[in-house]
PAVODO-263018 format. One record per residue: x, y negated, z of N, C-alpha, C, O in turn. Coordinates in pm, whole numbers, padded with zeros to 5 digits, always signed. Layout:
! residues N
XYZXYZXYZXYZ...
! end
This chain:
! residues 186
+00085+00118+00000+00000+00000+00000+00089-00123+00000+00144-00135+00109+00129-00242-00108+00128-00353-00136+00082-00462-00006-00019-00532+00004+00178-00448+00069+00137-00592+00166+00230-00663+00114+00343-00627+00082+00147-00835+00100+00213-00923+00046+00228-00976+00157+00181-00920+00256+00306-01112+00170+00361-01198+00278+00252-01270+00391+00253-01264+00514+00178-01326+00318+00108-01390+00366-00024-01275+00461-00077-01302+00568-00042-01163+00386-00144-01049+00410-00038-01033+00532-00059-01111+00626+00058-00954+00545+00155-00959+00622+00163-01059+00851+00168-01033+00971+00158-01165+00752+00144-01304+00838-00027-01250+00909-00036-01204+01023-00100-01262+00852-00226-01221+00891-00270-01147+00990-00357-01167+01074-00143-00991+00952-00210-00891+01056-00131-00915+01116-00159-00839+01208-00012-00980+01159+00042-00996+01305-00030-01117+01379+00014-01156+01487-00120-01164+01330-00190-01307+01410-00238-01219+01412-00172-01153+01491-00356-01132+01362-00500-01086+01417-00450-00967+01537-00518-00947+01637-00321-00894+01509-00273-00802+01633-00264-00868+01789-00307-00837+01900-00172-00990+01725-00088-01071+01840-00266-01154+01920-00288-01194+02035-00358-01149+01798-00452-01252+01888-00563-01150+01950-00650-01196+02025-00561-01037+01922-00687-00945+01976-00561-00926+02094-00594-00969+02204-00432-00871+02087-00364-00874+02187-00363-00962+02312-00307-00935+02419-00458-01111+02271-00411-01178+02405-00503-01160+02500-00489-01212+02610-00641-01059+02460-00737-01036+02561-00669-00956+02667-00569-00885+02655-00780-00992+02825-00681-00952+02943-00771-00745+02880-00856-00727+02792-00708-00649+02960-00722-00516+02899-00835-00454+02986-00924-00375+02955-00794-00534+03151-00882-00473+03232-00913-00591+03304-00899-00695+03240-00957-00603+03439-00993-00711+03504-00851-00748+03662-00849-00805+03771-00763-00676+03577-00612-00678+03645-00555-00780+03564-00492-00866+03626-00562-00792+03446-00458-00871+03362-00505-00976+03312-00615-00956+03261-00466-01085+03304-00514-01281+03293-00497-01286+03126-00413-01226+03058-00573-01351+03092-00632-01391+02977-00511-01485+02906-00517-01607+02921-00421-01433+02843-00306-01480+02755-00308-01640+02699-00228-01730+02671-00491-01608+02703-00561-01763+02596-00603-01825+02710-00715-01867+02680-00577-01857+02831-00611-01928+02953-00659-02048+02921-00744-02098+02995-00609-02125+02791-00589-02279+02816-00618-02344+02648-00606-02268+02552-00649-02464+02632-00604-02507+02494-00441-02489+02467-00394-02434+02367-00359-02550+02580-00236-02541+02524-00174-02437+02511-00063-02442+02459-00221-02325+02549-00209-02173+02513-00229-02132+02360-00152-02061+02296-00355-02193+02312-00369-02168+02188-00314-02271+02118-00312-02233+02001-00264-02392+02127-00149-02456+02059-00021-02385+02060+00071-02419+01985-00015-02300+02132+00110-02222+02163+00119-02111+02038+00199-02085+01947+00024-02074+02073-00064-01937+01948-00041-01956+01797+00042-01894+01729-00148-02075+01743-00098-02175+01655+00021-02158+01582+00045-02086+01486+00126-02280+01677+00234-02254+01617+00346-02147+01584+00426-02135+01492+00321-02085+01684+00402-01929+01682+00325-01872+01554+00380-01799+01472+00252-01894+01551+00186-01787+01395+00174-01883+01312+00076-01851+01245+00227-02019+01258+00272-02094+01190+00125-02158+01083+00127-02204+00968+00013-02137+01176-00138-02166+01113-00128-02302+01075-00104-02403+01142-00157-02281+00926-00144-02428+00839-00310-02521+00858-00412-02458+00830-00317-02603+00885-00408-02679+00844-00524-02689+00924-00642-02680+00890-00455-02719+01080-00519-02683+01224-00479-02835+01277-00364-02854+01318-00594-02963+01274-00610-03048+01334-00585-03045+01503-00521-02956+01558-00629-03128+01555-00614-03119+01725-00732-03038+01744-00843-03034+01690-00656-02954+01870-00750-02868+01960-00821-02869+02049-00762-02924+02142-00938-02834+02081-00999-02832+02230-01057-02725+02270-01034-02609+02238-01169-02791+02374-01217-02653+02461-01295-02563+02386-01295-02441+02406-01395-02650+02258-01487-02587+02169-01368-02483+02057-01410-02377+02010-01222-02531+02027-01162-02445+01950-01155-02280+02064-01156-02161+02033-01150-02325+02150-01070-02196+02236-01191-02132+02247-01200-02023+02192-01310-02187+02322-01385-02143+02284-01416-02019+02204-01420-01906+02255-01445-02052+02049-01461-02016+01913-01344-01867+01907-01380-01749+01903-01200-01921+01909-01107-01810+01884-01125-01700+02016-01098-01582+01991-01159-01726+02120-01171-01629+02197-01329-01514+02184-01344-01405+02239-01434-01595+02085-01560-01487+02059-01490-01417+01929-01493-01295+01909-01433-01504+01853-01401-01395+01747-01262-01293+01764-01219-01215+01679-01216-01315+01878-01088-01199+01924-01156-01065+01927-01152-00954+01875-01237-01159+02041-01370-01006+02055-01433-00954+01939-01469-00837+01935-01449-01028+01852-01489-00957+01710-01411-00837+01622-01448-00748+01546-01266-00888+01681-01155-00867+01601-01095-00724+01685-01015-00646+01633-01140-00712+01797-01122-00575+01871-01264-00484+01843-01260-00372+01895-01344-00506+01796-01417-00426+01753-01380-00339+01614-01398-00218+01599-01316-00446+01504-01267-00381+01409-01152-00285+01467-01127-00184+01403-01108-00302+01541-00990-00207+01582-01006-00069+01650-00928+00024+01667-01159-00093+01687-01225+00023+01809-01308+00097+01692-01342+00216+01697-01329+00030+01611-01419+00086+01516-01377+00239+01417-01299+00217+01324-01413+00346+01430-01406+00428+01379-01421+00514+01227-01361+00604+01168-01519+00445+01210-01617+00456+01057-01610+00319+00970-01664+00212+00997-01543+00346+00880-01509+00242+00776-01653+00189+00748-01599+00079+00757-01735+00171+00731-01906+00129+00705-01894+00022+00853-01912-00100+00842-01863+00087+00988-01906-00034+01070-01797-00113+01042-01836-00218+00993-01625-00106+01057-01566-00180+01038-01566-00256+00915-01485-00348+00927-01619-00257+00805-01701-00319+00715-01790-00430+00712-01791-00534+00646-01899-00361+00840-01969-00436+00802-01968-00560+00952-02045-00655+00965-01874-00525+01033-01779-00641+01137-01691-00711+01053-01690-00832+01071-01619-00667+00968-01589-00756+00866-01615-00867+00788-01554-00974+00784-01744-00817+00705-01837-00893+00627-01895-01016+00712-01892-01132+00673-01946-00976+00831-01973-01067+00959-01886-01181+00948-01925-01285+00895-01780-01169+00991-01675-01276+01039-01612-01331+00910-01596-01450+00939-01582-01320+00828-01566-01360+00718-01671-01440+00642-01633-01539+00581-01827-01399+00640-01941-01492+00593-01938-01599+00702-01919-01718+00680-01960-01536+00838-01998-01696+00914-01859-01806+00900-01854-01917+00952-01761-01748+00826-01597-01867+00867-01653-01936+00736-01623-02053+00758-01724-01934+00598-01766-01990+00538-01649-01983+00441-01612-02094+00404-01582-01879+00388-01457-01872+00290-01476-01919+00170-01568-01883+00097-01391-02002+00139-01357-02057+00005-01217-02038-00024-01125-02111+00014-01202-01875-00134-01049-01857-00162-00989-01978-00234-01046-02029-00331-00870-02024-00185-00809-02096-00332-00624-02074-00299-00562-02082-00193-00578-02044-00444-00465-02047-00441-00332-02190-00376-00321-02301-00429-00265-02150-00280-00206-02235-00254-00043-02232-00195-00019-02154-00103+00045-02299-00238+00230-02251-00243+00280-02363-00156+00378-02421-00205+00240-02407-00044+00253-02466+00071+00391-02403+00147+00411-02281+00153+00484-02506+00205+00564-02482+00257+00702-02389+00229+00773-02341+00319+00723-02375+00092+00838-02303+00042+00792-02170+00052+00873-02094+00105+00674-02112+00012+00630-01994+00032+00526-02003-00132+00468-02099-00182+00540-01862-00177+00503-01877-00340+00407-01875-00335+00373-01908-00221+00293-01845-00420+00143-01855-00445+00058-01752-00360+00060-01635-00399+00001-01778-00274-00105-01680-00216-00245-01777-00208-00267-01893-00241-00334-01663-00143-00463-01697-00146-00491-01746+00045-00454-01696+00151-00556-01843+00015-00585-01890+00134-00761-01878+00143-00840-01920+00058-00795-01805+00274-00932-01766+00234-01013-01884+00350-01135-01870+00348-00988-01942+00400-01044-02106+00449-01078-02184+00372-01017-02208+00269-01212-02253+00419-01211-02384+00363-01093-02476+00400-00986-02458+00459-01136-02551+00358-01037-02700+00372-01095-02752+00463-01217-02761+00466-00975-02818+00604-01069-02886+00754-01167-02747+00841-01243-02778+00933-01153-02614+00801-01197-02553+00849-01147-02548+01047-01041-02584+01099-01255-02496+01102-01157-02514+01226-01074-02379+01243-01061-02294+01155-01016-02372+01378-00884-02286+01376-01007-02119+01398-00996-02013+01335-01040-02130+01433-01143-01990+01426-01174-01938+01331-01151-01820+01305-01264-02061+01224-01305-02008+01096-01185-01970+01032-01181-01855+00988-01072-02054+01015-00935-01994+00975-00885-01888+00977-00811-01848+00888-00920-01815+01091-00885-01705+01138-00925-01570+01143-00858-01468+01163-01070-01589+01116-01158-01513+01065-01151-01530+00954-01126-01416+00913-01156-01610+00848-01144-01570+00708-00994-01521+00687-00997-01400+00663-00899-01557+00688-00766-01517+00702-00724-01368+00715-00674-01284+00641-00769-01376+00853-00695-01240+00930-00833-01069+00870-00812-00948+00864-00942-01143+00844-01047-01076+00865-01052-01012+00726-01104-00903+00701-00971-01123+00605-00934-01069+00428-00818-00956+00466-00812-00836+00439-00754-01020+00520-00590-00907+00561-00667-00782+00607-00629-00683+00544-00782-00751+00715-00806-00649+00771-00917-00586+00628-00914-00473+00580-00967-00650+00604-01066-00610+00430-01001-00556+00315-01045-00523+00205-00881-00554+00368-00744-00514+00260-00741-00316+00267-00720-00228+00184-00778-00320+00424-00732-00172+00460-00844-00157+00446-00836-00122+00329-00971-00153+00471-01037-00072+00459-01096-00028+00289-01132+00079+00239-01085-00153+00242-01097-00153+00094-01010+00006+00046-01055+00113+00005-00869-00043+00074-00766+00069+00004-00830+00206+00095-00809+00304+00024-00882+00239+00193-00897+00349+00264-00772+00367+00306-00692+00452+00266-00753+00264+00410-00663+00301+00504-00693+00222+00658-00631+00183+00758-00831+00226+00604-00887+00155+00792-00780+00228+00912-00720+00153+00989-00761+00401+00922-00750+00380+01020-00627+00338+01090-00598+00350+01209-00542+00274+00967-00402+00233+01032-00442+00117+01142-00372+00064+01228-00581+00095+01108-00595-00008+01220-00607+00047+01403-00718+00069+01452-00518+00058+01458-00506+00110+01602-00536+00075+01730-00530-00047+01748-00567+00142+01830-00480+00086+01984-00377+00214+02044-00374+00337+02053-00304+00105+02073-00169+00225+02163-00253+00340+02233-00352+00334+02305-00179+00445+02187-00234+00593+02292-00194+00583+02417-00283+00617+02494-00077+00544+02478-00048+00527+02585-00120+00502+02673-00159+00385+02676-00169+00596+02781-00317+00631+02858-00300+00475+02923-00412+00425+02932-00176+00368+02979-00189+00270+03030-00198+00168+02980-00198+00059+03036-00210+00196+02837-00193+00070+02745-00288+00053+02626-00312+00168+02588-00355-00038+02547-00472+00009+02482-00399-00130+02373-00487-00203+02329-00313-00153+02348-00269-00266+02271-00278-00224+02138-00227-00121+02095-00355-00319+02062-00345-00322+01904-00256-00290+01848-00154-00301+01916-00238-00249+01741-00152-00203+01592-00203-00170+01481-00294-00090+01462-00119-00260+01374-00142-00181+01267+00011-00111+01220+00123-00162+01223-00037+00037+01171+00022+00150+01148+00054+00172+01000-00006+00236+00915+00208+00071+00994+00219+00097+00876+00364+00183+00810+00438+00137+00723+00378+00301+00871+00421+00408+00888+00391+00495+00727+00290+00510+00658+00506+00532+00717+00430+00573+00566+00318+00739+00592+00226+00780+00522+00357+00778+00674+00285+00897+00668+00145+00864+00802+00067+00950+00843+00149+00752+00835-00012+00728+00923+00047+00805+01063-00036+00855+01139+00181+00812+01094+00185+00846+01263+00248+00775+01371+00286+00831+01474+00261+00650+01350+00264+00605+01438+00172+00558+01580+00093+00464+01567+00186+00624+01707+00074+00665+01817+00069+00544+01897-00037+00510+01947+00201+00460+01916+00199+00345+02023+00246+00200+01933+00318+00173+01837+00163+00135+02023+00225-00033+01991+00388-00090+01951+00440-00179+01883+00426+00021+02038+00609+00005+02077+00688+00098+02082+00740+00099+02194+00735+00203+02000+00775+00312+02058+00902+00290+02165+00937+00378+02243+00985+00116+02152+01060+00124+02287+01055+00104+02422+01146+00104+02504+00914+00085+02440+00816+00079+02536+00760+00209+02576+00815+00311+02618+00612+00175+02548+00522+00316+02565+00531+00436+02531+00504+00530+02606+00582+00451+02375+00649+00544+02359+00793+00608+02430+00769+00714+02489+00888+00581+02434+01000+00607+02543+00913+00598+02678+00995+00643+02758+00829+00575+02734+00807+00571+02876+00744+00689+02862+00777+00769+02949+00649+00738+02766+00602+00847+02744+00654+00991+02740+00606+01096+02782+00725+00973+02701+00859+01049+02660+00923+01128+02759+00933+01250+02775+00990+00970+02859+01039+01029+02933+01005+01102+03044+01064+01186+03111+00836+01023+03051+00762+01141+03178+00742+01290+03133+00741+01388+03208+00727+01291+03010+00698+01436+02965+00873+01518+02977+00887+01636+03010+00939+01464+02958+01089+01548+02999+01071+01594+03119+01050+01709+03156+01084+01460+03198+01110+01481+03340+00964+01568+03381+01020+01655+03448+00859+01594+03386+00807+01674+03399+00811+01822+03316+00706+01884+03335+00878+01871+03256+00900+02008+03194+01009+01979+03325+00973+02005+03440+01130+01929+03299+01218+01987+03390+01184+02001+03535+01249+02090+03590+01104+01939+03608+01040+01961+03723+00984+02084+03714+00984+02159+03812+00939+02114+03617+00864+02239+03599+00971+02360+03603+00984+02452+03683+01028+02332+03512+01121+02455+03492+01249+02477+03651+01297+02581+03696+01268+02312+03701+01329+02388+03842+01248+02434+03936+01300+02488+04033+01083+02422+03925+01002+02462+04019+00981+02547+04056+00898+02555+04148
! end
């Protein structure tokens, strides 16, 4: 599968932003603040995002939740049609555009759109990409029984199980060693 740059750019905002929900009612909300999501913003280098407020944070925090449904979603038809959702209400108008030393891609925002609708049309074309090609289910969450973090799985053979394998994976790992060998001196 053909990921272009910008498609690319996309699914690490829509990972990194379904990522900033808290997981359980232990862990604080990543998007706490406006200047959190100015933070967000610029780290994911979102073109054409006026000043922010409470109504932007707002907005990006119902459609995160939108955006973890596509990820929980099992059956290409619902993740489809959570798709179609968030993409009609952002009000998309594709147009080609070579902004910032970066070659011709499609920008699926209006113009003055706010940072939500942006994001939903954007991230929500990038995720319309996989299911189109039939490869929804690279869309993931970490197996790691303590960890439920987004991924997309772009592994050529579809096995990648965790967010991180130098994380969850190695932590995984190593409990399963150290438990055979517990076993076996037991």
């Amino acid at each position: 599968m053909l990921i272009t740059h910008d498609t690319r750019c996309a699914l690490d905002t829509v990972v990194d932003l379904v990522n900033t929900a808290p997981e359980d009612g232990t862990t604080p909300d990543a998007l706490p603040d406006v200047a959190a999501l100015e933070d967000f913003v610029r780290k994911h280098e979102i073109s054409d995002v006026g000043v922010l407020s409470e109504f932007d944070l707002s907005a990006v925090r119902k459609i995160r939740g939108r955006f973890a449904g596509i990820f929980a979603a099992t059956d290409p038809r619902v993740a489809a049609g959570l798709i179609n959702d968030l993409v009609a209400a952002a009000g998309t108008t594709p147009r080609l555009t070579d902004h910032d030393g970066y070659d011709w891609h499609v920008h699926y925002f209006a113009p003055g759109a706010s940072v939500a609708d942006h994001l939903a049309a954007d991230c929500g074309m990038a995720l319309a990409f996989f299911v189109v090609a039939g490869e929804q289910e690279r869309l993931r969450r970490c197996e790691a029984p303590d960890c439920r973090r987004a991924f997309v799985d772009l592994s050529r053979n579809r096995s990648r199980r965790y967010c991180d394998s130098r994380t969850c994976g190695n932590r995984l790992h190593v409990a399963a060693y150290r438990a055979r060998r517990k076993e076996a001196a037991g």
